[in-house]
N, C-alpha and C positions, 0 to 999 in steps of 0.2 A: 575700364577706360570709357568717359562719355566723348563720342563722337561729335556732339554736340559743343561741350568745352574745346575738341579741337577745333571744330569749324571757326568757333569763336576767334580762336586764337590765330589762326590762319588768314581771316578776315582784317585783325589787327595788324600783322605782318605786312599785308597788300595796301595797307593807309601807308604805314610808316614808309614802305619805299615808293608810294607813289607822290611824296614829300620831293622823297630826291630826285627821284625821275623829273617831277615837275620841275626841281629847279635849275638841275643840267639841261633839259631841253632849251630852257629861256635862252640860260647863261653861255651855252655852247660849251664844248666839253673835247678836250684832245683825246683823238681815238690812236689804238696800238691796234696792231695784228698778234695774234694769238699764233702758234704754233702751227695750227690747221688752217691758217691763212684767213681766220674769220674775224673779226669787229670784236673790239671790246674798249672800254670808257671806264675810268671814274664811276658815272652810272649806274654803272651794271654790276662793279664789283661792289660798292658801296650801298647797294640796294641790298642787294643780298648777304652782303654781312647785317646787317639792320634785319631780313627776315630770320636768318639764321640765328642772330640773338635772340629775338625773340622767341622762336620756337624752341631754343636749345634750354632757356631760363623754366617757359613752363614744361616741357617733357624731356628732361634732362636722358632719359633710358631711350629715347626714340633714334631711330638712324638717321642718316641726310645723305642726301645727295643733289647737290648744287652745279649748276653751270659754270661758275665760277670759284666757286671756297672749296669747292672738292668733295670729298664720297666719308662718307665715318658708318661703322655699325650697320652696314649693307644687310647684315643678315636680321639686323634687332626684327621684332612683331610687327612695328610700325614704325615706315619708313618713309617721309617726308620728300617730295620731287620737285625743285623751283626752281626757275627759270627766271631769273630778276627782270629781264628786259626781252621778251621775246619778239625778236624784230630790231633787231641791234641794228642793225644797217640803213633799217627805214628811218631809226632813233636818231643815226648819224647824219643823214639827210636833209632832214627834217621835215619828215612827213608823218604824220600819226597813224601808221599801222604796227604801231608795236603794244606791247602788255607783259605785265607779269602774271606766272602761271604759277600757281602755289597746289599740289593732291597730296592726299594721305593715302599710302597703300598698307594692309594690312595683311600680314601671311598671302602677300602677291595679289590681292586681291585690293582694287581702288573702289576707296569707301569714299572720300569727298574730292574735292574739285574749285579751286577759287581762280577767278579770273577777271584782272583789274587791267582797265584799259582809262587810266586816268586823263589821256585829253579828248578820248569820247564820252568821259562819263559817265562809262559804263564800268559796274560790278557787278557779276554775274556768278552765282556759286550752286553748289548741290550737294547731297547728301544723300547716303545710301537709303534706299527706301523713303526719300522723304522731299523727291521732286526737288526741278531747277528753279530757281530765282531770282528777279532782280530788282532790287527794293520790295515791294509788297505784291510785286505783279508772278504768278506763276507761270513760267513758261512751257510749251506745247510746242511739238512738232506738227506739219501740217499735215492733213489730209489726202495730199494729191497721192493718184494710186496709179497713172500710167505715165511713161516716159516720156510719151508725146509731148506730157503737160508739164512737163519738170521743171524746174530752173535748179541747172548743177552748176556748181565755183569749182573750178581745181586750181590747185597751186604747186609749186614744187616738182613742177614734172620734168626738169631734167632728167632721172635716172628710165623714169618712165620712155620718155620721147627716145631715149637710146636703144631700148629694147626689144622684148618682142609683142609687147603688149600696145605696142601705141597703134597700131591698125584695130586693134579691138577700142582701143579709147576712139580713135577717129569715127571708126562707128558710132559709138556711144555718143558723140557730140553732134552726128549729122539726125539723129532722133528725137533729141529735144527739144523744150519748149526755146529755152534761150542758157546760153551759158554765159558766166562770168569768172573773173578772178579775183574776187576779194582778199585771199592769203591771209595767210598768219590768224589770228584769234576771230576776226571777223566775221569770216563765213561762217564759224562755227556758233556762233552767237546767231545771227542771223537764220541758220539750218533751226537752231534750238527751239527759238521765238516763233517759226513757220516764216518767216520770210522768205529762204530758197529750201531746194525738198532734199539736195544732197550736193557732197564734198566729196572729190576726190584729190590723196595728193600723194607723190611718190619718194618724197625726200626730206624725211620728218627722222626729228627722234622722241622718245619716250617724255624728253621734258617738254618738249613745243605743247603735246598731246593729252598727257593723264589728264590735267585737270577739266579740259574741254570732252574729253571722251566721258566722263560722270555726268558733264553739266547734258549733254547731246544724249544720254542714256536715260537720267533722270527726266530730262523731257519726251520721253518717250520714243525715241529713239533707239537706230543699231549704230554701234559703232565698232566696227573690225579695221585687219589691214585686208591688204586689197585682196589676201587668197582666203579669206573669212574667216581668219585666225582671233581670240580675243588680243585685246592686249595685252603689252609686258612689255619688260626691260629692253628687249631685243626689237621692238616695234620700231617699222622704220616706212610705213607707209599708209595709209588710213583711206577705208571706204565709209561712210555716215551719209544714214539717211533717214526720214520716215521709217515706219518697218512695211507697210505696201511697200513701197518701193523696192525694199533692198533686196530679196531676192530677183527683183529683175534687174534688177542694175547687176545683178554676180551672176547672171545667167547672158548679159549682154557684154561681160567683161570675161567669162570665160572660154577658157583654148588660149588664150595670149598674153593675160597676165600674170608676169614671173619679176615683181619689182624687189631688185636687189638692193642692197647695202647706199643709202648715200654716199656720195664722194667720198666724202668726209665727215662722219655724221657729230664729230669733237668729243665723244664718246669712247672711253677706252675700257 
């Protein structure tokens, strides 16, 4: 199997729904609640069937598992994680933090990473051994090696803010250089490029995440959850940073963080 042809194909999938994406955003789009009380559109289902044709046409034996069309051959070598419209909410607003998130993981292990953010512009992908990207430009994590000088995004810290870890996070915020919340696909782009030096978030799941965890490693980057576990299926919270950085940032976060299960992560 070329990894290479998957990218490919991966690549193709993130044009075709960011067709529809674009034209539901214009056109506005009636949103439903989903079961778990979360956002979904037109959009989001229709994106995702359009990637899942596509990937299912060239790798007919590969598994899937969708936000929306559901889970098939869970256990196949390589299994397919997309998130048609990550940031459904934002989508329904109308504000552009949202993206589709397209990884390939193989025997549990995430080999690529695509990440299309069509009203910024942005495509962003990676490949195991073969470095992050977007367009011709290679991305790099940055430099900065103490926390004084940081610039951290967190996002999704409800579950966190509940717990016992948020006096360690307060800490962790009154040390740095400056903090922000960029959310959803951004900050991890941004982290990727060197623009901020790390992400903390506590209420993710495995599809918001694969593919940005490859792109944020392939640049040189760690990317764990927050007790410095790798990822998986079961991820449901994300430390990413530099690699200076990350062990201080997990020695400045440990004794307090114990970040549990999302609300509701829409994951069964």
């Amino acid at each position: 199997m070329s990894e290479q042809r998957c990218l490919e194909v991966a690549k193709s999938a993130a044009a075709a729904a960011a067709e529809i994406i674009r034209h539901y955003y214009r056109a506005g789009v009636t949103v439903h609640e989903k079961a778990d009380a979360t956002p979904v559109t037109r959009a989001d289902v229709e994106s995702e069937q359009a990637i899942r044709g596509i990937i299912e046409q060239a790798f007919p034996d590969h598994g899937f598992f969708g936000e929306e069309t559901g889970q098939a051959a869970l256990d196949a070598d390589y299994l397919w994680l997309v998130d048609p419209i990550d940031g459904t909410k934002a989508f329904v607003r109308g504000y552009p933090f949202f993206s589709t998130q397209i990884a390939l993981m193989h025997r549990g292990e995430l080999v690529l990473g695509v990440s299309s953010a069509p009203e910024f512009g942005e495509l962003v992908w990676a490949q195991r051994g073969a470095g992050a990207w977007e367009g011709s430009t290679r991305l790099q994590v940055s430099a900065v090696d103490r926390i004084e000088e940081c610039a951290l995004s967190a996002g999704n810290l409800k579950s966190l803010a509940s717990g016992p870890g948020w006096g360690a996070y307060g800490g962790l915020v009154s040390r740095v250089n400056r903090i922000r919340g960029y959310g959803d696909f951004y900050h991890y782009h941004l982290l990727a490029r060197g623009g901020i030096d790390a992400v903390i978030e506590s209420d993710v799941n495995i599809l918001d995440i694969a593919a940005l965890a490859v792109i944020v490693t392939e640049a040189g980057g760690r990317f764990t959850d927050l007790e410095g576990q790798p990822v998986g299926l079961a991820t449901t919270s994300v430390l990413a940073s530099n690699r200076p950085l990350y062990p201080q940032l997990r020695e400045a976060l440990a004794g307090g963080l114990t970040a549990g299960p999302p609300e509701d992560s829409g994951l069964r």
